[in-house]
Phi, psi and omega in degrees: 000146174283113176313335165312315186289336187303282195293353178293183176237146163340275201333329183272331183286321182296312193298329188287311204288343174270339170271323168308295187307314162315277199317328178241348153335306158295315180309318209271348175308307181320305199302147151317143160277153175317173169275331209260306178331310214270334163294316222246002121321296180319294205321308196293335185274309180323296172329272184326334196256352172284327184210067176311343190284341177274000210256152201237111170308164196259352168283329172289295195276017161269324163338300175304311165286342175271320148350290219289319224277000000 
């Protein structure tokens, strides 16, 4: 890592990490997923659909996370 990033304040560092993230989002939209990727999507959906009672509606965990924030 660049001792210059060392030197940043949080605020900049989010702000630097969010334009790095802008800047590779497309691309990464592109990529194939892995093999390990695309299992571990099956496992998470066979679950959810093996035991919905564990499943959290997404108006409940945005909820939650915005609580958190």
């Amino acid at each position: 890592m660049e001792p210059s990033f060392d030197l940043m304040t949080t605020a900049e560092r989010i702000l630097y990490v969010q334009d790095l993230w802008d800047r590779i989002a497309p691309e990464a939209e592109q990529a194939p997923l892995t093999a390990a990727q695309a299992a571990e999507i099956d496992r998470r959906v066979e679950d959810s659909l093996a035991h919905p009672e564990r499943s959290v509606p997404w108006e409940v965990a945005r909820e939650q996370m915005r609580r958190r924030v």
